[in-house]
C-alpha positions, -999 to 999 in steps of 0.1 A, spaced: 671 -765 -784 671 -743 -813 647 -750 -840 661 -763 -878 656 -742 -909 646 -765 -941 685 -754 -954 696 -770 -924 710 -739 -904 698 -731 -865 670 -706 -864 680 -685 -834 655 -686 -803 633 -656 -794 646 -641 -765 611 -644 -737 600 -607 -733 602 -594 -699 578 -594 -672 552 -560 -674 552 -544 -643 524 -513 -635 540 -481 -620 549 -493 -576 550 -455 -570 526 -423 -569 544 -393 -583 578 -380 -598 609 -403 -590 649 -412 -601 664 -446 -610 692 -459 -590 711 -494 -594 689 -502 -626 697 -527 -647 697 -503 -677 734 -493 -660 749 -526 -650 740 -561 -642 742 -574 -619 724 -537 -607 734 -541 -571 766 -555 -575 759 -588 -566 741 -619 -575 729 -629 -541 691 -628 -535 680 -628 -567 692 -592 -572 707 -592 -602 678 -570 -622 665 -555 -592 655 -514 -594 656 -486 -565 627 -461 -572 637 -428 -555 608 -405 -549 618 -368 -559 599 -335 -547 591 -305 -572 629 -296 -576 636 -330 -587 658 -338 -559 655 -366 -535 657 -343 -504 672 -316 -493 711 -312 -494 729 -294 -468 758 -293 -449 735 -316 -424 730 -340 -454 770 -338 -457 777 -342 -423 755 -366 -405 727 -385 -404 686 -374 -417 658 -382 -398 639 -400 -429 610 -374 -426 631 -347 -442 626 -366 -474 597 -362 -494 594 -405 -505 591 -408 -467 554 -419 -466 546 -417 -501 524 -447 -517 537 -480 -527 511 -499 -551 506 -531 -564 523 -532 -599 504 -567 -611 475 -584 -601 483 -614 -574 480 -631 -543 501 -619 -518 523 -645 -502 547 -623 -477 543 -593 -456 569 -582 -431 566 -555 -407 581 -544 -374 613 -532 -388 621 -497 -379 631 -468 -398 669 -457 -395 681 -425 -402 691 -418 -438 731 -414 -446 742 -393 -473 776 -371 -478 800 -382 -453 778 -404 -429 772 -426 -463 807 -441 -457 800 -453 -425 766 -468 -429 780 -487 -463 805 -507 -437 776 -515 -414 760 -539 -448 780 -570 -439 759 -571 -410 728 -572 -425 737 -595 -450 744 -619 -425 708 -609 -408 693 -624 -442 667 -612 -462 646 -593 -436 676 -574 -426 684 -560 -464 648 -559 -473 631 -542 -443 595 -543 -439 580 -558 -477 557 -574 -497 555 -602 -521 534 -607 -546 528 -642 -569 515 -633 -601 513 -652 -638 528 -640 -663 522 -663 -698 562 -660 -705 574 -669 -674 547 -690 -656 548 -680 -620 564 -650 -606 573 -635 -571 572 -595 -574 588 -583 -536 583 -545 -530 611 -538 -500 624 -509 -474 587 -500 -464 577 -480 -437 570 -497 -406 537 -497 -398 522 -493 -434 520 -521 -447 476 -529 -455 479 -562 -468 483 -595 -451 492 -629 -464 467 -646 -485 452 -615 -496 441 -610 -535 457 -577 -547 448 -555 -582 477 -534 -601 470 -502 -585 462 -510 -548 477 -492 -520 501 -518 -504 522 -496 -480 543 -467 -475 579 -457 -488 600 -461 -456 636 -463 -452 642 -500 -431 667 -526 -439 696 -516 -456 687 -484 -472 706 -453 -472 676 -425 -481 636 -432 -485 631 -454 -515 619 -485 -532 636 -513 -540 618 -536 -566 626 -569 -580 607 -599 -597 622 -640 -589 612 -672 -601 608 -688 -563 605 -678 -528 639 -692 -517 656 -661 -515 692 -680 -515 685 -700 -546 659 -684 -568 670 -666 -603 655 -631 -605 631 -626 -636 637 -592 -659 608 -566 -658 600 -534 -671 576 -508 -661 552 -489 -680 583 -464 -692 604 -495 -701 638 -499 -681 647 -465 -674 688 -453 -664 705 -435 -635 693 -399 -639 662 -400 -654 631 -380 -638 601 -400 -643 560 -399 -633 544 -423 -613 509 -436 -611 489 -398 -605 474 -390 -570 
């Protein structure tokens, strides 16, 4: 309830500041479906995905991988781009309380073979969370604004993943690999902070990394090698 002034008028609420995330990725990457666009950034509110953010690793040109008339025309192996393999780190300090694996990695689908794959996503949306997310990680940290927080780092490669359940975690560990599983269309990260573990009934909780909340098109650094 907002708090009284001595002249009687409502003193507005502070809005709580969000959640301070470390850097998830080594080296150079893009935004995609950040909340600095549109929310809710996926186009949806299911899953608590409202403020979630996709980290696309970019080589030296900037770009995320090659384009061609093979990226045009059909489906990339997901070891043409150069996020495929790249580190995923902790970006808080935490107990980690999920970690999926065994999902494979699909081929990538850009250009034409995008249109395709994109009517393939009711499917795994009806799969639940493990078929969106892929192989991930969550993490429960504290945060003094918003008392306990899940942090879930998805679409990891399979195989990568070094941490089990249980497991105490520091901002900066090595948790996995960039992959491409669950319901991804090139090699990326997909980021996103919640208030519970119920994936179909938790509120997601807004987060900002160390360059705030960066926008579609914006080339940014990464924790260094």
């Amino acid at each position: 309830m907002p708090e009284r002034r001595a002249d009687g008028r409502a003193e507005r609420a502070e809005a709580v500041p969000p959640l301070r995330l470390a850097h998830p990725l080594r080296g150079r990457w893009t935004p995609r479906n950040s909340p600095a666009d549109r929310v809710p950034s996926h186009g949806t509110e299911r899953f608590a995905t409202a403020l979630a953010l996709d980290l696309v690793p970019v080589g030296a040109d900037s770009r995320t991988g090659p384009f061609d008339a093979g990226a045009l025309l059909g489906p990339e192996p997901p070891e043409r781009f150069p996020g495929f393999g790249r580190d995923v780190l902790a970006p808080c300090e935490g107990r980690v309380v999920k970690a999926h694996d065994g999902e494979v990695d699909h081929s990538a689908h850009r250009g034409l073979a995008s249109i395709g794959y994109a009517l393939t996503q009711g499917r795994r949306a009806a799969e639940g969370w493990n078929g969106l997310a892929g192989n991930h990680v969550v993490i429960a940290t504290e945060d003094p604004h918003h008392g306990q927080v899940f942090v879930a780092l998805c679409h990891l490669r399979r195989g990568s993943i070094r941490v089990r359940t249980g497991d105490t975690v520091r901002a900066g560990d090595v948790l996995a690999a960039c992959g491409n599983s669950g319901n991804s269309m090139e090699p990326h990260l997909h980021l996103q902070a919640m208030e519970g573990l119920d994936i179909d009934r938790t509120a997601p909780v807004p987060f900002v990394l160390p360059c705030g909340m960066p926008g579609r098109g914006e080339i940014l650094e990464g924790a260094p090698d």
